[in-house]
C-alpha positions in Angstrom: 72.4 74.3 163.0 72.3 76.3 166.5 69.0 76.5 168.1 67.9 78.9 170.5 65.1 78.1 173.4 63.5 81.5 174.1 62.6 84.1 171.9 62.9 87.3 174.4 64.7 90.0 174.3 68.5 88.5 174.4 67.1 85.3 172.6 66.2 87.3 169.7 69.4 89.7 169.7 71.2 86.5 169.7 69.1 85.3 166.8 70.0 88.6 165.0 73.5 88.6 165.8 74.7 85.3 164.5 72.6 86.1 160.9 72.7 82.5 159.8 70.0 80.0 159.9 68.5 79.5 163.6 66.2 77.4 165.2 64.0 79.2 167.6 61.4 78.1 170.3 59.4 80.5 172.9 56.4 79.2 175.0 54.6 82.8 173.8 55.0 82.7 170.2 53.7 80.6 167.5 56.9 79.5 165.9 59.3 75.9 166.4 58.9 74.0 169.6 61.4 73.0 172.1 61.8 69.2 170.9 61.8 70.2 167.2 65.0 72.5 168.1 66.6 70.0 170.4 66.5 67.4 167.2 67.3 70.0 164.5 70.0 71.7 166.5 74.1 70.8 166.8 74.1 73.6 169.0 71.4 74.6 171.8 71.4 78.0 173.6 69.0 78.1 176.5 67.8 82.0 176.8 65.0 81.4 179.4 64.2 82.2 182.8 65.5 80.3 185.6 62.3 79.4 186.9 61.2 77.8 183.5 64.9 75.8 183.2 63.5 72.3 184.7 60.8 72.0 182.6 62.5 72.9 179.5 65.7 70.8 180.7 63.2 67.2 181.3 61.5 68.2 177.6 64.9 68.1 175.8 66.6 65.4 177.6 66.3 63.2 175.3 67.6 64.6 172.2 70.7 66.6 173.3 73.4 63.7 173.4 76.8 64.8 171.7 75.4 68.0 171.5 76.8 71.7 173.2 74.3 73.0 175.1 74.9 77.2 175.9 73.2 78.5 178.9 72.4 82.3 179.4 70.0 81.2 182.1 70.5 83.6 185.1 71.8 81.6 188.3 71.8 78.3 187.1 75.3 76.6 187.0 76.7 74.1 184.8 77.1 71.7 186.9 73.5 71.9 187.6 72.7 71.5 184.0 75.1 68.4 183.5 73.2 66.5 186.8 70.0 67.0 184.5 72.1 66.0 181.4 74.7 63.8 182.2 77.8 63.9 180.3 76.6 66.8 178.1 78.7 69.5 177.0 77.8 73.1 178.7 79.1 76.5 178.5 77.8 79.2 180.5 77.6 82.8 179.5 76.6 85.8 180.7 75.9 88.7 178.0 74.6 92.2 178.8 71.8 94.4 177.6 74.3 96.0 174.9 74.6 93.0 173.2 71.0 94.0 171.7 73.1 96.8 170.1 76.1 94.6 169.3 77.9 96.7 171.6 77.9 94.2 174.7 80.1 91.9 176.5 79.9 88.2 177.4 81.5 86.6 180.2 81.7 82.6 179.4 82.7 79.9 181.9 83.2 75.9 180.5 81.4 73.4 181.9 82.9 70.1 183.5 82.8 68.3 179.9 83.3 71.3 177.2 86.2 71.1 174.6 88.7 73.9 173.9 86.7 73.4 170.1 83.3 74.4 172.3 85.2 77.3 174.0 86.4 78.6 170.7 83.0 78.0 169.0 80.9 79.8 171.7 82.7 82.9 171.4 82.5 82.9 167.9 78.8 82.9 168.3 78.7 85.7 170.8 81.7 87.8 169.3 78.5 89.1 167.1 77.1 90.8 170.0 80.4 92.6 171.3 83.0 91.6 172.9 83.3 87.7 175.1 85.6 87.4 178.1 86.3 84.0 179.7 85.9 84.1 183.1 85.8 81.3 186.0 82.8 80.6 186.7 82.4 81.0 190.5 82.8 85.0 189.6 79.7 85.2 187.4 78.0 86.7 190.5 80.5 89.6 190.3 80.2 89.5 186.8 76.4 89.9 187.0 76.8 93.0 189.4 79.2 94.4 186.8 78.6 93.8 183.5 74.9 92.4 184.0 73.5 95.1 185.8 76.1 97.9 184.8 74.1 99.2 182.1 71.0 100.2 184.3 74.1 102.3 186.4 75.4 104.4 183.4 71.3 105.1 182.8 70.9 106.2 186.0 73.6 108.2 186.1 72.9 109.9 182.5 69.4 110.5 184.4 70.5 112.1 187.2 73.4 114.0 185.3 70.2 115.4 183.2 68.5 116.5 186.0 71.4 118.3 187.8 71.8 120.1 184.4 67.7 121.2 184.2 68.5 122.2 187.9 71.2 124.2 186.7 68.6 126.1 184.5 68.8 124.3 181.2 65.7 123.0 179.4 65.1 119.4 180.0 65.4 118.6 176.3 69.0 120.2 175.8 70.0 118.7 179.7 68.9 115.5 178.2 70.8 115.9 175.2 74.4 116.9 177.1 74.1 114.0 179.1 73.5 111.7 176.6 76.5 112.8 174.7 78.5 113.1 176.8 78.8 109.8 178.3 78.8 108.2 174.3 81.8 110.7 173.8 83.2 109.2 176.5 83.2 106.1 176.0 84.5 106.9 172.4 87.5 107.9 173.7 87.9 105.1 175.9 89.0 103.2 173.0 91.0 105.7 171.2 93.2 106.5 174.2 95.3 103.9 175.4 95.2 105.4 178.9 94.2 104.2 182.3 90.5 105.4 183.6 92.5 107.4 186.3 94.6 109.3 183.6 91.9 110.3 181.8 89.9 111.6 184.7 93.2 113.8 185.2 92.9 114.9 181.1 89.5 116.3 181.9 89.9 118.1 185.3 92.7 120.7 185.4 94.3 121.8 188.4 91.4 124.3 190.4 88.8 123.6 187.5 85.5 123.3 187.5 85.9 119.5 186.9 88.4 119.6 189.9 85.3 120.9 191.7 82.8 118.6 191.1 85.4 115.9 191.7 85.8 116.9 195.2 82.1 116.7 195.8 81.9 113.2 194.5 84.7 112.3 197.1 83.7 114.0 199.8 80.2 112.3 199.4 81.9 108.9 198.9 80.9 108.0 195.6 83.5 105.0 195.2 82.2 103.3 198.8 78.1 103.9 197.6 79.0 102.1 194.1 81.1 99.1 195.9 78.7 98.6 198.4 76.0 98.9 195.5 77.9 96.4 193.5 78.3 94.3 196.2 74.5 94.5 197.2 73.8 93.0 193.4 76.5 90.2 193.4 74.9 89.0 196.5 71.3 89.0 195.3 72.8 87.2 191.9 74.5 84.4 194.7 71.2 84.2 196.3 69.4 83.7 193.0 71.9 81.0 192.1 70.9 79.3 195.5 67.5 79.3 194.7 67.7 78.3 191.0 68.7 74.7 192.5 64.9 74.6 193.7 64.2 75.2 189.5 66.3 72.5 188.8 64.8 69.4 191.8 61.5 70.2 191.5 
């Protein structure tokens, strides 16, 4: 039986995703609570916020022996969970907002005490949502800045790309639409071609094109130093937010 400890958002795509039997708890709604999941459960996910990861950790204790606990818990390490656990079994995992769609990715790190059977099983689980990359875990900051907050980059850009077309004089319904499009096309051919993201900038913009054009804005404005340093901004505030999710954790 897998239980899951948070009913939000991701809780509740991961709920949807696995479409088996599941467990689930939330402080907000009227359905099982944490100790009933804990018992019931071979399998634990934690999707709940950092700030609510002590509480929920001291609640469970008891009940989660020889069991795998999965953390999606943003900032909080496993080592930090296995100090509140001892000896348990922990796999981290970071999936993204696409997952809702089944169309995301998951970056999962092993804890001090996982199995190769855990590692294998935890993807299965999140393999529903998209695709699951393991990663080590003192990159899940980078990760974060990437994959985590990545989606809220192609909105924005899709946004802007919108209003650069209704500034161009094209309703805002059909600039909307273009965008939109476009950037699924895209990404649609991203897994057709096997081609590198550089070749495939050169199939689009022929030599003294308009694509060529727009191109040489983009570098002359830096665009690849704004979105490092942008990246780099967000991996920092995810480092900072593991830093205080050890408060979470002591208190």
């Amino acid at each position: 039986m897998i239980g899951i400890i948070g009913a939000g958002n991701m809780g509740s795509a991961i709920a949807f995703g696995i479409k088996g039997k599941v467990l689930l708890s939330d402080k907000n709604r009227r359905i099982s609570d944490n100790i009933t999941v804990a018992k019931r459960s071979d399998i634990i996910i934690l999707a709940i916020k950092p700030q609510d990861i002590g509480e929920v950790l001291k609640e469970i204790r008891p009940y989660v022996k020889e069991k795998l606990i999965i953390s999606i818990a943003a900032g909080i390490t496993t080592s930090s969970i296995e100090k509140a656990l001892p000896g348990t079994r922990v796999i981290r995992v970071m999936p993204n907002m696409p997952a809702m769609a089944g169309k995301g990715i998951s970056a999962i790190s092993c804890g001090r005490f996982a199995k190769k059977g855990d590692l294998k099983t935890v993807s299965m689980i999140f393999l529903n949502l998209g695709e699951v990359i393991e990663v080590k875990e003192k990159t899940m900051d980078a990760v974060t800045a990437v994959s985590g907050s990545g989606p809220a980059y192609y909105f924005l850009f899709t946004y802007l790309l919108a209003k650069a077309a209704e500034a161009s004089g094209l309703q805002k319904d059909i600039a909307v639409r273009l965008a939109r499009a476009t950037f699924i096309g895209a990404a649609e051919v991203i897994k057709l071609k096997d081609l590198s993201m550089e070749d495939l900038v050169k199939k689009v913009a022929s030599k003294g094109g308009t694509t060529e054009a727009a191109l040489k804005v983009f570098k002359q404005e830096k665009l690849e130093a704004i979105i490092k340093k942008a990246v780099r901004s967000a991996s920092q505030k995810s480092s900072n937010l593991t830093i205080r999710a050890r408060h979470y954790l002591s208190s």
